[in-house]
N, C-alpha and C positions, 0 to 999 in steps of 0.2 A: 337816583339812588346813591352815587359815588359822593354827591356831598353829604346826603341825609350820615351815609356810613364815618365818613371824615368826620364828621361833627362830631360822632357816638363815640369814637378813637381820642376823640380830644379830652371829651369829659361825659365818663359812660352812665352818672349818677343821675335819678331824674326821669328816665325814658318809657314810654309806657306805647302798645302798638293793639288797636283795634279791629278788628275786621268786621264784615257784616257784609248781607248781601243789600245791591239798594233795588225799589223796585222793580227797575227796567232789568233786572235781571243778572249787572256786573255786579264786582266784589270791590268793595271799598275799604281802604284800610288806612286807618288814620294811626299817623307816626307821631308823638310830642317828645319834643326834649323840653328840658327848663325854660327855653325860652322859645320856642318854636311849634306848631302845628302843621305837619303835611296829610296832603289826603290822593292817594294813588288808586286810580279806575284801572280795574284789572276785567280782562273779558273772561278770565278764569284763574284761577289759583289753582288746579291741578295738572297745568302742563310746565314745562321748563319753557322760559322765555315765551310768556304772551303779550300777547298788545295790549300795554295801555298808557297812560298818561297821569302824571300830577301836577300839583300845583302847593306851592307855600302859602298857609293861609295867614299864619299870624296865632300867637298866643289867644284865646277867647276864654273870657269868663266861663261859659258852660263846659269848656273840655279840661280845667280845672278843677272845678268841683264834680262832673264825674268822676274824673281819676282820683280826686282821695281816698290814700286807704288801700290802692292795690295797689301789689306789688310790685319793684322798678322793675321794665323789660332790661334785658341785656343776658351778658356772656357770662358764666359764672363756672369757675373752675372744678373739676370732679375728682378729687382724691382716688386713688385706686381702691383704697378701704372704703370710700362712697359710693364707687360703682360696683365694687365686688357685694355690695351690701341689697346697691339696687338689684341686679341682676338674682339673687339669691333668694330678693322676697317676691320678684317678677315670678321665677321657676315653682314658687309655692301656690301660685296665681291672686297673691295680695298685695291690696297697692301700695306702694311704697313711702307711703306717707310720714312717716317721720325723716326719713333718710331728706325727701324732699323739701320737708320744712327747715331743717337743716343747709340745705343748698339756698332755697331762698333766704337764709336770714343772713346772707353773704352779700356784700355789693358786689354788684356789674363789673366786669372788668372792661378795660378795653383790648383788644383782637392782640396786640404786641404785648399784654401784658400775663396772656395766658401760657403758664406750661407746662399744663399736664396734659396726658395723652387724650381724655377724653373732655368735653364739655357741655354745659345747659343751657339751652338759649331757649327763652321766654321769660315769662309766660306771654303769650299772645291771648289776648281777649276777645271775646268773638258776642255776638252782637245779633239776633233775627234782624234789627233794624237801626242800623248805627248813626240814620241820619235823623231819627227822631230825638236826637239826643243833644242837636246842633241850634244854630240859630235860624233864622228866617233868611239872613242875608246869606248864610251857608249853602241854601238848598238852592238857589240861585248859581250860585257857584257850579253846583252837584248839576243841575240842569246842565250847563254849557259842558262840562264835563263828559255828560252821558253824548250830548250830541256831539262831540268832538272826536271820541271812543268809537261812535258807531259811520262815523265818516273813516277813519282811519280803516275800520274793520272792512267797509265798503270797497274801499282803497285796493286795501290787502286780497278780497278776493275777486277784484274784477283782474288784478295780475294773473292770479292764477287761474286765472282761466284761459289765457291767453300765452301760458309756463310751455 
């Protein structure tokens, strides 16, 4: 993750980040920048610090042409007049939709370059089945992946049982 993040810092334009659950049950979240594709096995995305693992796959034709068209992931600064705005039409209980389209038609910044008090980070895309979207060599990948995840997970709780 500390390089995927270094990379986003260098040049934050371009970025787009997918989630989806894969069969066996982990959450897979495929990271692109302009020239790059990561995909990180997560055993959950609703605790802090879970086990998982990725791997760099390489720029691919199919995770190109899914992505045209949405919008770049990244950090996007929030004006006080932007969030006073969000926050205002949140309390009327309506969604904030212009205010939003507004934020996104802002590029990414990078982490050093942001400096107002508040910030947007997404959008994240999320997916029933993110691996249906991939290639055949991919799912190969995604296989060793899942067994790699559930060996580790194995790992993890024969320790603790023994804590």
């Amino acid at each position: 993750m500390k390089e995927i993040w270094k990379k986003y810092n260098e040049d934050s334009i371009g970025w787009h980040v997918l989630v989806g659950r894969g069969y066996k049950g982990y959450y897979d979240v495929f990271i692109t920048s302009p020239k790059e594709l990561w995909q990180i096995k997560l055993e959950t995305i609703y605790r802090p610090n879970p086990i998982g693992l990725g791997a760099r796959i390489g720029k691919t034709r199919e995770s190109t042409e899914l992505l045209r068209g949405i919008p770049d992931y990244g950090l996007r600064p929030l004006s006080k007049k932007a969030m006073a705005m969000m926050m205002s039409v949140a309390k009327r209980g309506a969604p904030p939709t212009r205010v939003l389209r507004q934020v996104m038609s802002l590029d990414p910044k990078p982490h050093g370059e942001i400096t107002t008090p508040w910030v947007l980070q997404g959008p994240v895309m999320h997916s029933a089945e993110p691996l249906e979207l991939i290639s055949d060599k991919q799912r190969e990948l995604d296989a060793k992946m899942n067994r790699e995840l559930e060996s580790l997970l194995r790992k993890k709780r024969f320790g603790e049982m023994y804590v």
